[in-house]
C-alpha positions as CSV (number, residue, x, y, z in Angstrom):
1,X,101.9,133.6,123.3
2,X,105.4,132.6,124.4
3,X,108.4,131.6,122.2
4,X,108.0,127.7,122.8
5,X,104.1,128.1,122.0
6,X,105.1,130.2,118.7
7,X,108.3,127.6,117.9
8,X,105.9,125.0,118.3
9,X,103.2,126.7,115.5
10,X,105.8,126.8,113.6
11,X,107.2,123.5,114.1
12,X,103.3,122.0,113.2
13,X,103.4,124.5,110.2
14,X,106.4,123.4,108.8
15,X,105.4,119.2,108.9
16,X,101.7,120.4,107.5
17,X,103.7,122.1,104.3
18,X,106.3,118.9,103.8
19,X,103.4,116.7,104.0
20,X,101.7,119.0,101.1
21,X,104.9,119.4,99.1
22,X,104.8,115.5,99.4
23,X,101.4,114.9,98.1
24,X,101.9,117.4,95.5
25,X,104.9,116.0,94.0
26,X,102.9,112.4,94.1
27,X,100.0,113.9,91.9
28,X,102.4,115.3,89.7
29,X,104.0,111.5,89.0
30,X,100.1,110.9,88.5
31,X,99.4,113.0,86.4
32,X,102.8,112.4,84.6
33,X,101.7,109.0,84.1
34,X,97.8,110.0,82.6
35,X,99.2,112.6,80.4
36,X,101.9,110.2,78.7
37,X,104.6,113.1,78.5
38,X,106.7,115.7,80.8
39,X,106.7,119.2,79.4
40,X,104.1,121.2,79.6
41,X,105.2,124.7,79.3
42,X,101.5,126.0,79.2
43,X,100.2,124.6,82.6
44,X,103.6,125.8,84.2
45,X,102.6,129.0,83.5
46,X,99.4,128.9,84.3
47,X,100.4,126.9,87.9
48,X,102.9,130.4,88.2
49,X,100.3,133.0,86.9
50,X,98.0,131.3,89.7
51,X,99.7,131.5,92.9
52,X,101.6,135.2,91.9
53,X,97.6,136.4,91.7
54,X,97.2,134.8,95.0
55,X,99.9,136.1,96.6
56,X,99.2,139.4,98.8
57,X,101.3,142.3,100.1
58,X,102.8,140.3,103.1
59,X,104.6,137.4,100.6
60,X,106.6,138.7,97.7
61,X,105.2,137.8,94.6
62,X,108.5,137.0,93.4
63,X,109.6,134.6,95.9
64,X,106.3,132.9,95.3
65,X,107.1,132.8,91.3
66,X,110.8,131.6,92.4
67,X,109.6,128.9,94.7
68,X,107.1,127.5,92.6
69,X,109.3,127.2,89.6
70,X,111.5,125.3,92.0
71,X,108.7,123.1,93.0
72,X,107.9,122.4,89.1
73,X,111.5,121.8,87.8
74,X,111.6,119.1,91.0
75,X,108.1,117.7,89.4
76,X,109.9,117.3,86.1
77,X,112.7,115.6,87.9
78,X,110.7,112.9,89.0
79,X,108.4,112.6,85.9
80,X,111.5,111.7,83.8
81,X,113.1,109.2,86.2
82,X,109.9,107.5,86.2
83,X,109.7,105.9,88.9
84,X,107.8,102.6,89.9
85,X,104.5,103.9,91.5
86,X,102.2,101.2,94.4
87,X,99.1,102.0,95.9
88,X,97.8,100.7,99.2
89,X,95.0,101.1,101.1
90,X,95.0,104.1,104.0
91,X,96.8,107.0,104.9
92,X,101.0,107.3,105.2
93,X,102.0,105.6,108.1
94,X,99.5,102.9,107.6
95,X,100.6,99.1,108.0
96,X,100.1,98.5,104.5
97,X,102.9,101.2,103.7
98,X,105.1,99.8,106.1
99,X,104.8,96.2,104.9
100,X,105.4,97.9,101.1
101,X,108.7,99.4,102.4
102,X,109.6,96.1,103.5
103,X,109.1,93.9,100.6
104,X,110.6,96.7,98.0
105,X,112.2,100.1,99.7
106,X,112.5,101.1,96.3
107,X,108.8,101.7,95.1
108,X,107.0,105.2,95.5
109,X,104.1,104.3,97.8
110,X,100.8,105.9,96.8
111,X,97.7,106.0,99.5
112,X,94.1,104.9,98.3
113,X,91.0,105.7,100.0
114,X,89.8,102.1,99.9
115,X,91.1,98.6,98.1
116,X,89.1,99.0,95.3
117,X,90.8,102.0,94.7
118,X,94.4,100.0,94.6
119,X,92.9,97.2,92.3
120,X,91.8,100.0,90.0
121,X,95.2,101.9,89.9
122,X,96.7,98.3,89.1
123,X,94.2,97.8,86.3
124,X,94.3,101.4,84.6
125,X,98.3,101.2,84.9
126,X,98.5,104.2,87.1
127,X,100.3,101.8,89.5
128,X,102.9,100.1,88.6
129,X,101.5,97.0,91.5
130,X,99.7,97.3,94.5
131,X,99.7,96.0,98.1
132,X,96.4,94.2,100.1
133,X,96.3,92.9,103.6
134,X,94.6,89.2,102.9
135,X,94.4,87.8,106.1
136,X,95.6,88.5,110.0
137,X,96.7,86.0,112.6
138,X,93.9,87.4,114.9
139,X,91.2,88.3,112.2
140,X,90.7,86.0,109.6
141,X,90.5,86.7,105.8
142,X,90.2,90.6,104.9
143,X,86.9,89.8,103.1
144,X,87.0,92.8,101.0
145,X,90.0,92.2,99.5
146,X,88.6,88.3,99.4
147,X,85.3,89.6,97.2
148,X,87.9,91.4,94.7
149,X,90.3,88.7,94.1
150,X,87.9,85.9,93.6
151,X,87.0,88.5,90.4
152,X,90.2,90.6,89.4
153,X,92.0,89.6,86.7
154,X,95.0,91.2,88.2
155,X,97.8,88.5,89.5
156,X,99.6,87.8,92.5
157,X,103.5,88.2,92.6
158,X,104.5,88.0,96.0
159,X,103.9,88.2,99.1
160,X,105.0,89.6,102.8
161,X,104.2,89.1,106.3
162,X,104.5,92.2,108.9
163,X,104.6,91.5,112.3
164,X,101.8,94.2,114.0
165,X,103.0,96.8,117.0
166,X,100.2,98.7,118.1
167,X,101.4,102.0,120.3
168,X,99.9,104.6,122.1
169,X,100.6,108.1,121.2
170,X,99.6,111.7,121.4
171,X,100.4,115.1,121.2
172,X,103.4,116.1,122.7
173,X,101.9,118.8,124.7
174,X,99.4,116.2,126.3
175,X,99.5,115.4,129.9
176,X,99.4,111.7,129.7
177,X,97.3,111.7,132.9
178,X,94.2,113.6,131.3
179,X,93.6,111.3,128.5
180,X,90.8,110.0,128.5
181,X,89.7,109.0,124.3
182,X,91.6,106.6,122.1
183,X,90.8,106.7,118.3
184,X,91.8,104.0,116.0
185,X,90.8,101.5,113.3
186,X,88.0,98.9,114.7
187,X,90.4,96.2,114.6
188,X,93.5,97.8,116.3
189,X,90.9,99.0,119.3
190,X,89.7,95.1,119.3
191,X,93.8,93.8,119.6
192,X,94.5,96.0,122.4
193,X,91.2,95.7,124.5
194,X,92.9,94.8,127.8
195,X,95.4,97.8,127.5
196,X,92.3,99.8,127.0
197,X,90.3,98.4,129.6
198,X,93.2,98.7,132.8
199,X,93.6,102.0,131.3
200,X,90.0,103.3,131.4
201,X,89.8,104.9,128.3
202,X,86.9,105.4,126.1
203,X,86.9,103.7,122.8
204,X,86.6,106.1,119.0
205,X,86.4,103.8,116.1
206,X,88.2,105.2,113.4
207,X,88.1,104.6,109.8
208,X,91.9,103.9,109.7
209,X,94.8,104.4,112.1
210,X,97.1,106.5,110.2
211,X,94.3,108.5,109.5
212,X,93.8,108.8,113.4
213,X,97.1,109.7,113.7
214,X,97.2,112.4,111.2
215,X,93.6,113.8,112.2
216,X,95.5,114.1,115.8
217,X,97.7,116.0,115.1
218,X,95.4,118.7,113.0
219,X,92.8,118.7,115.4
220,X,94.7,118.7,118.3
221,X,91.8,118.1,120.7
222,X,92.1,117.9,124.1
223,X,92.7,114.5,126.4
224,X,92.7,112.2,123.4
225,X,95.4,109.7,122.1
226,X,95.3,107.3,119.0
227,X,96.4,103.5,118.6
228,X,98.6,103.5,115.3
229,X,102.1,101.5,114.0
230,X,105.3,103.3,114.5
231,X,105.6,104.4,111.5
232,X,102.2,107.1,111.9
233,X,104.5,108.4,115.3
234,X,107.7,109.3,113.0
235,X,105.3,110.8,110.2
236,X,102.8,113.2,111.9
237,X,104.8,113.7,114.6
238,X,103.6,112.0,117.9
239,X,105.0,111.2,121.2
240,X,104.2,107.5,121.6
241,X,103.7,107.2,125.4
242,X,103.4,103.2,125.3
243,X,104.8,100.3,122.6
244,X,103.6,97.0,122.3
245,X,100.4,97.3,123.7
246,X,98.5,94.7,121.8
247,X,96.7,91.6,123.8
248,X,98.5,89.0,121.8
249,X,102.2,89.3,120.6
250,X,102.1,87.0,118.0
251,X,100.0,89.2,115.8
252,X,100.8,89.5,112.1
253,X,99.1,90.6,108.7
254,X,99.8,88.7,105.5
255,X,100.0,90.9,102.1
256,X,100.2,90.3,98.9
257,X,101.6,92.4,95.8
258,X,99.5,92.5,92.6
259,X,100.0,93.2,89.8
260,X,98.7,93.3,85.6
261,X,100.7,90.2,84.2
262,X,103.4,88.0,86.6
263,X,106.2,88.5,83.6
264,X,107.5,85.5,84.5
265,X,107.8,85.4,87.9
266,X,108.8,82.3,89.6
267,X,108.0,80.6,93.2
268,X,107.1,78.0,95.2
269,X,103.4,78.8,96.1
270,X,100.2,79.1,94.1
271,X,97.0,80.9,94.8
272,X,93.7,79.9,93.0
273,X,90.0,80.9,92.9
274,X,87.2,78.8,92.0
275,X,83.3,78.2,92.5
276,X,81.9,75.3,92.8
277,X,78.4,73.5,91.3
278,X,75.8,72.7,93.7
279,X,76.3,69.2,94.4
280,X,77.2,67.3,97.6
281,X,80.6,66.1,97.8
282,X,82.5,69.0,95.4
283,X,84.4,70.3,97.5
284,X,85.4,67.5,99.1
285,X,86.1,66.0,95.5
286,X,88.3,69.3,94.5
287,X,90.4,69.1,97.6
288,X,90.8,64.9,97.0
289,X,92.5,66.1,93.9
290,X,95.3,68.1,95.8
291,X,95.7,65.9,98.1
292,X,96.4,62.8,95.3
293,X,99.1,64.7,94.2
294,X,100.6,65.5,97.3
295,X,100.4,69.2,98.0
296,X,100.6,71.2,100.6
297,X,97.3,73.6,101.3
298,X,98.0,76.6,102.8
299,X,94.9,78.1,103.3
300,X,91.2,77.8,102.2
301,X,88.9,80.4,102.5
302,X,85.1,80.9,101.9
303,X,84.0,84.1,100.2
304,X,80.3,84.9,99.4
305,X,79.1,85.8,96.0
306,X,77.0,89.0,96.4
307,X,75.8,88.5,93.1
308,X,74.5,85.0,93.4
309,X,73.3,85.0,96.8
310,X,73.7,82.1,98.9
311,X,77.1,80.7,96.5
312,X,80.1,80.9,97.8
313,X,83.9,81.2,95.8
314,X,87.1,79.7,97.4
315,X,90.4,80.8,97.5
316,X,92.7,78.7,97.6
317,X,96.9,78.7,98.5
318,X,99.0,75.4,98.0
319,X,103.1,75.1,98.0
320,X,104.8,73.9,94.8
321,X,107.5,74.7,92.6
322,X,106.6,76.9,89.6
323,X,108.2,73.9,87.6
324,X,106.8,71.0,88.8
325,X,105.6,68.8,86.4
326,X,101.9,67.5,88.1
327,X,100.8,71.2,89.2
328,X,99.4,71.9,85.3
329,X,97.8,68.7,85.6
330,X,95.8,68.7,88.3
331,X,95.0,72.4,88.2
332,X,93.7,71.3,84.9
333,X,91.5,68.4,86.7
334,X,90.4,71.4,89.0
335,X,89.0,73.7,86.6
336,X,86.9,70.8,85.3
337,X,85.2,70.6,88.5
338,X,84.3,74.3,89.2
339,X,82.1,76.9,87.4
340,X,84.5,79.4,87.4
341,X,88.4,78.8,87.9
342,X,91.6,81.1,88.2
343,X,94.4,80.8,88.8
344,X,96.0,83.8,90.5
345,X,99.4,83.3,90.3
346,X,102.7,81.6,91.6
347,X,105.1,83.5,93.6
348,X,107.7,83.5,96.3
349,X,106.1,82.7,99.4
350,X,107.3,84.8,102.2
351,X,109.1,83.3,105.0
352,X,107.9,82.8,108.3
């Protein structure tokens, strides 16, 4: 071992415990949030009482008690200013974190395993709103998120647009030259295909590209890089070798924020859901109506129904003041013609 190779431990030590101090302060917002109070003189001590026992000869049971107390008086901090809390789907560093930033840089983003998992934050008011990728420029509709919203009774506030960057990046202490694996989400290895393809390198689907990022850098095996935003390069950290590398530059993911009740919120675009009866010509007959009162569609999407196989829902984006006058009426005509109808908010659409 040499001094760089030692500095460098350290250096990998030092981001692991941040991220950790990071994801413990987060729970303790959670659990702030299930518990319905701040003080809670008998867990502190049992939280202190726990890591003095675990502490051995080598680390001073006393600096452990001292830092810990620090750590819980900076959990209380943040418990009282109760902050507004949003989930998103992924690890830190994913897209959806970055396109949360962007809409409101003054939200505490949470990570979810999946998008039922940010739905169900929403719902239980452990979130304060949540954020969903509903469709890319490249990919089409995100049908999971589709399948939930043509059921949630959660609403639509607003949405944002992200433009998406793929880059290259690794360890730092990689030899560009040997790698020979790149690991990322399904879709970002499917954007950058000809970057992988001049570059010879060997495809490893991963479940998410943050997460490919941060399972980089604690793996650390040999000859590999990952395809990930930015973001995942400034977080872990990563050298990105290469920006930009996606096939098509105009590439872009549309979110939307959701959350329990709109509270008023006003806008210029409206998203609906509806099913529709078996019988030819109503569809046709539920789009006529929009277009006899002169609005804009947006979008239309298909979504099947996994619980009546072979029906399909529709969802369903139009432009129109929050105010005008016709939109109650022939949403109203709408709902007549469907089996099931919701409407899923009006909002501010984002600019593009």
């Amino acid at each position: 071992m040499d001094l760089e190779n030692i500095r460098n431990k350290i250096d990998l030590i030092d981001t692991e415990i941040l991220s950790g101090l990071r994801n413990r302060l987060e729970l303790a917002l959670l659990a702030g949030r299930l518990k319905g109070f701040v003080r809670d003189p008998e867990r502190e001590r049992q939280v202190l009482q726990n890591m003095k026992a675990r502490a051995d000869g080598f680390v001073n049971p006393g600096f452990v008690e001292s830092l810990f107390e620090t750590i819980i008086a900076e959990s209380r901090r943040l418990q009282e200013q109760r902050p507004r809390l949003a989930g998103f789907q992924g690890e830190y560093g994913a897209f959806s974190e970055q396109a949360l930033r962007s809409y409101d840089p003054g939200v505490v983003p949470l990570p979810c395993p999946d998008f039922r998992g940010v739905f169900d934050g929403v719902e239980k008011g452990i979130f304060d709103l949540g954020i969903v990728p509903i469709e890319n420029s490249l990919a089409g509709a995100v049908a999971e998120v589709s399948h939930i919203l043509m059921r949630t009774d959660l609403r639509i506030v607003g949405e944002t647009t992200l433009p998406v960057h793929h880059c290259l990046m690794t360890l730092p202490e990689t030899d560009y030259r040997e790698i020979k694996l790149v690991y990322s989400h399904p879709q970002a290895l499917e954007q950058c295909r000809s970057f992988i393809q001049r570059n010879k390198l060997e495809l490893r689907p991963f479940y998410d590209t943050a997460g490919a990022a941060r399972w980089l850098v604690r793996e650390r095996p040999r000859a590999a890089a990952v395809i990930a935003g930015r973001l995942a390069a400034e977080l872990y950290p990563l050298e990105i070798l290469k920006e930009n590398i996606e096939d098509f530059p105009n590439n872009f993911t549309r979110f939307v924020l959701i959350k329990a009740t709109s509270n008023g919120t006003k806008g210029d675009k409206y998203s609906v859901a509806f099913s529709l009866p078996h019988r030819a010509g109503s569809l046709q007959k539920v789009l006529g109506l929009f277009a006899a009162a002169g609005l804009n569609l947006t979008r239309i999407a298909s979504v099947p129904l996994p619980e009546q196989p072979g029906d399909y829902g529709f969802l369903l984006d139009f432009q129109a003041q929050d105010d005008d006058p016709w939109v109650r009426d022939v949403l109203e005509k709408v709902e007549k013609e469907t089996t099931y109808f919701r409407c899923l908010g009006c909002y501010k659409g984002a600019e593009t």
